[in-house]
N, C-alpha and C positions, 0 to 999 in steps of 0.2 A: 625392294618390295615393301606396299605399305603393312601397318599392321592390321589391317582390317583384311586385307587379300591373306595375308600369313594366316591369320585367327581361320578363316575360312576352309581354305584350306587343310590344314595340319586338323581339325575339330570336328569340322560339318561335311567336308567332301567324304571322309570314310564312313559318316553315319549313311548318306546317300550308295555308297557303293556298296555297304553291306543290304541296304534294304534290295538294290537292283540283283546281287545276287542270290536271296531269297526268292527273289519275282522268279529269277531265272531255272531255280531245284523247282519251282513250283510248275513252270513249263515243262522242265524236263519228266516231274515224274506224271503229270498228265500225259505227255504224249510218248512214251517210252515205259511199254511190262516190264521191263527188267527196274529202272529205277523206280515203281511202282510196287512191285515185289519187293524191292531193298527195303522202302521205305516203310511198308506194312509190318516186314518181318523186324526191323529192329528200333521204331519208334511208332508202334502200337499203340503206346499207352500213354506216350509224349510227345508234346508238339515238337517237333524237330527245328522249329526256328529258333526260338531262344536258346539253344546252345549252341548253335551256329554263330547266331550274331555275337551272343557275350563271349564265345571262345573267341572271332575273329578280331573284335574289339579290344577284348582285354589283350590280347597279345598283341596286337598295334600301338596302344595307349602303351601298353608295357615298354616297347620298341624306344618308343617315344619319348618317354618318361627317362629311359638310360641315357637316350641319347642328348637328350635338353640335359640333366644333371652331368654327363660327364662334359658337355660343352662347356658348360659355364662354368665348370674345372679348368678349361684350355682355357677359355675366354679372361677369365682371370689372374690366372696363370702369366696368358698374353699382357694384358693389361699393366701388368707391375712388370715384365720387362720391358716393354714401351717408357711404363713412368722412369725406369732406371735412368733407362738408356736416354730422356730425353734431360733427365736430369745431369747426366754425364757430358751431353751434349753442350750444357748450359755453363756448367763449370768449367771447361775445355773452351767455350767462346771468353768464360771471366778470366781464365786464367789467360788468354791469349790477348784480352784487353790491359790488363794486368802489367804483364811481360812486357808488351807493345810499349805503354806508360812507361814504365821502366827504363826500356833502352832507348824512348825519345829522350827523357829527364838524364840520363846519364849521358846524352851525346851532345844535348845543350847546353849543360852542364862544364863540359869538358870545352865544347866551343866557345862559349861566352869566357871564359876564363883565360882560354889559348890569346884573344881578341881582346887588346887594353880599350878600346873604344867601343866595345860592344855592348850594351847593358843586361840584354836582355834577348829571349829568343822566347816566341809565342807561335802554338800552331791554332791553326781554328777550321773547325767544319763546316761546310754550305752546301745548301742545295736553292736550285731554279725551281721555281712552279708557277703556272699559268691560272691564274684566281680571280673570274667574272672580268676577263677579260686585262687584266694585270699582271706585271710581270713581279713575282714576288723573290726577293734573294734575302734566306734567311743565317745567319753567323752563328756559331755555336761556339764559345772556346771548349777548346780542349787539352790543354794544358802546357805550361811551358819553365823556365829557369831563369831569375833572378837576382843579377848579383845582392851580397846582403847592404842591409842600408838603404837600398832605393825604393821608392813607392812606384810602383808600377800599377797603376788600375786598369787589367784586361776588362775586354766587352764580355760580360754573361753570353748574353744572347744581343745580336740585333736584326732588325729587319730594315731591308728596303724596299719601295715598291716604285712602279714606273710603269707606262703605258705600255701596252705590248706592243702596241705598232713603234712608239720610239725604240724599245728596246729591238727589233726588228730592225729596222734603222741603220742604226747604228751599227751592228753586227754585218750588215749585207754593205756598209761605206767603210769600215774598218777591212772587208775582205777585198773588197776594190780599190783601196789603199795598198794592201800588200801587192797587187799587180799592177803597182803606179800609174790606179787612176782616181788623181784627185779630185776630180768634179764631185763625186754623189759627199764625200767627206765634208766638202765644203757648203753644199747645198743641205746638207745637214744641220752643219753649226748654224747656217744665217737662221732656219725654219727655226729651231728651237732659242739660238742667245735673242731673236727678237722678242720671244714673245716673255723670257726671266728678264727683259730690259723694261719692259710692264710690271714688275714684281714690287711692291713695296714693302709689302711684309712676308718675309719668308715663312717655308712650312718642310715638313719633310718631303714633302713630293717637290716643290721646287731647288729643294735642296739638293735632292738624288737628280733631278736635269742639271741641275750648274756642274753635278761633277761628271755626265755624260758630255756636256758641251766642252771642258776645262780638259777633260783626256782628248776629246782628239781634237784641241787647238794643239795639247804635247805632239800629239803623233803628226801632226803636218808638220810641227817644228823640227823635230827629231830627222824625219823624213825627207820633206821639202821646205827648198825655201821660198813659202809664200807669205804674202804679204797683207797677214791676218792675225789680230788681234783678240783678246777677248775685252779688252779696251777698246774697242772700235764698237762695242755694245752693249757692256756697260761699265760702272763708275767705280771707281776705286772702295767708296763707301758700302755698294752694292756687293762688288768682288770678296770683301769684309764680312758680309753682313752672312749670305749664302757660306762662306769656309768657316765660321762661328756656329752656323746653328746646328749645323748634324754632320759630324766627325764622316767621312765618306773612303778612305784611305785603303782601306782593305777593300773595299765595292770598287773602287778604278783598277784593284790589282785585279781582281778577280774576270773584270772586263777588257784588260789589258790582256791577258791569259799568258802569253810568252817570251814575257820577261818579266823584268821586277819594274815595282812600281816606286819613288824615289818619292818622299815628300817631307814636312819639316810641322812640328808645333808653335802654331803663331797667336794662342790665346796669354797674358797675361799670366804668370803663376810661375810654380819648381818649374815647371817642364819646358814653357816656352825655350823655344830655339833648339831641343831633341831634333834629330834626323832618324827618320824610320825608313824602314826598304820592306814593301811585302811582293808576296809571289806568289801566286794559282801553280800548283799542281796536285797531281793526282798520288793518293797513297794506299794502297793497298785496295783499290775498287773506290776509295771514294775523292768526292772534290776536298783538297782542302787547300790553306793559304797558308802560310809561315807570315812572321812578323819580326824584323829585327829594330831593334831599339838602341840608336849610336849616341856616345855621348857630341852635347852639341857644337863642341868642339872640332867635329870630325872633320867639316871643310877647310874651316879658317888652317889649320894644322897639317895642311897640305895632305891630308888625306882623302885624295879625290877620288874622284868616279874610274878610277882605275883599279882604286883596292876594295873598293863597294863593288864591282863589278868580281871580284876573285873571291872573296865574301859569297855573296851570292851563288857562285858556282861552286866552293865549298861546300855551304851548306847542300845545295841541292842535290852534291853526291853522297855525302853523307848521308841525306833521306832516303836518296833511290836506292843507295847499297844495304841498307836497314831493310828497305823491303824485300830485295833481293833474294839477303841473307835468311830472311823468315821466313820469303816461300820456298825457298831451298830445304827448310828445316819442316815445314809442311803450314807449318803453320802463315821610262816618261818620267816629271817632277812636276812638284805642286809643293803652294802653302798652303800647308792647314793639317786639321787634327786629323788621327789614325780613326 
């Protein structure tokens, strides 16, 4: 109800109803001896409206007046139980983020250390959004463990973005992939590795197509054996030039979705030759991706893709049983940088 219908109301419609009741004694005692009689014998000498109206008034206004005061007693009342409660609310989600923190940093903690070749365990948050016709995938970290010694630079925040019709694409030739049908995967790669085989100087948006092209030349390979390259369109310099300029590692996990995504550090510097593994899954309602960090050691060492592959499913139950456990309580390979 607006306040101009409320003011009307509750103010002006009783002034109007006491004057129609006036109209109304004035009727009655015209056409009715008896209320004629009444009214000669006991206001004679006084108009009878104005104590009518101010009797009927004051005790409306009076009504009125308890009833707005003692409201705004509830109402406030109400008000700071709301504030508590929302307050309590607030602390009950800190404390839950808190906790959360907690038991990821103590299980990574425990697992990077169980694992001689593991350096490092990173988790990070993302969300999809459709922006002027763009497909945007934004990275959040959110925290992860360390062994001491090592310099690890997690990504803050990063963003990628990509046409939505590609990203489209790709997603509806990755699903007709899983039902081994290679054609649309391949009519894929030609559309897009043609036209980054035009590229001469790279950028982020060309960057984020070489690492849609570069996943599913993996998944044909992984898959099938066909007889496609990403050397068949472009140049080794080129291949260089796109895996240097913007780190894409966790963006192929993420578009990989079910399984882990296998790739290695191929810049100059400490880190060159690291092996990382990340993976999309879902934690507690939201998207996020784990990151593990092996020493670079880990192949040459006969540590192959048999114990990255038990790695991988460790962790993964370790996180799913972390969640488990709290709502019970209520609460492919490539070179190039991560």
């Amino acid at each position: 109800m607006g306040r101009f219908v409320k003011i009307i109301l509750v103010y002006v419609v009783p002034i109007i109803l006491a004057a129609i009741l006036i109209i109304s004694i004035d009727l009655w005692k015209n056409y009715s001896d008896q209320a004629k009689h009444y009214f000669d014998t006991y206001f004679k000498y006084l108009d009878y409206r104005m104590p009518i109206i101010i009797t009927v008034l004051s005790i409306y206004y009076t009504c009125i007046g308890w009833y707005s005061y003692h409201k705004k007693i509830v109402d406030e009342k109400e008000a700071i139980i709301k504030e508590e409660i929302h307050k309590l609310v607030l602390l009950n989600k800190k404390y839950e983020t808190y906790d959360r923190q907690d038991q990821l940093h103590s299980i990574f903690k425990t697992f990077v250390q169980k694992h001689s070749y593991v350096q490092s365990v990173q988790i990070y948050s993302y969300d999809l959004k459709i922006i002027d016709g763009n497909m945007r995938i934004k990275i959040n970290y959110d925290m992860g463990y360390t062994i001491d010694g090592l310099e690890i630079n997690a990504m803050d925040q990063a963003y990628y973005y990509c046409n939505k019709s590609m990203y489209i694409a790709f997603v509806k030739a990755k699903k007709s992939l899983d039902k081994n049908q290679v054609a649309p995967m391949l009519k894929f790669i030609r559309r897009f590795a043609i036209r980054l085989s035009r590229v001469r100087e790279p950028n982020d948006i060309t960057s984020v197509q070489y690492a849609f092209v570069s996943l599913a030349l993996d998944l044909l390979r992984n898959s099938f054996v066909v007889p496609v390259s990403i050397y068949n369109f472009l140049t080794a310099d080129q291949i260089k030039m796109f895996e240097e300029h913007k780190r894409t590692g966790i963006l192929r996990a993420i578009l990989l979705q079910n399984n882990y995504f296998l790739f290695f550090h191929t810049a100059i510097g400490l880190k060159q030759g690291r092996v990382y593994t990340a993976r999309h899954l879902e934690l507690w309602g939201s998207n996020k991706v784990y990151l593990i960090t092996f020493h670079k050691d880990v192949q040459k060492d006969n540590i192959d893709e048999t114990n990255i592959d038990s790695i991988d499913n460790e962790i993964m139950v370790l996180l799913k049983n972390l969640e488990y456990n709290n709502n019970r309580r209520g609460g492919g390979s490539s070179n190039e940088n991560p």
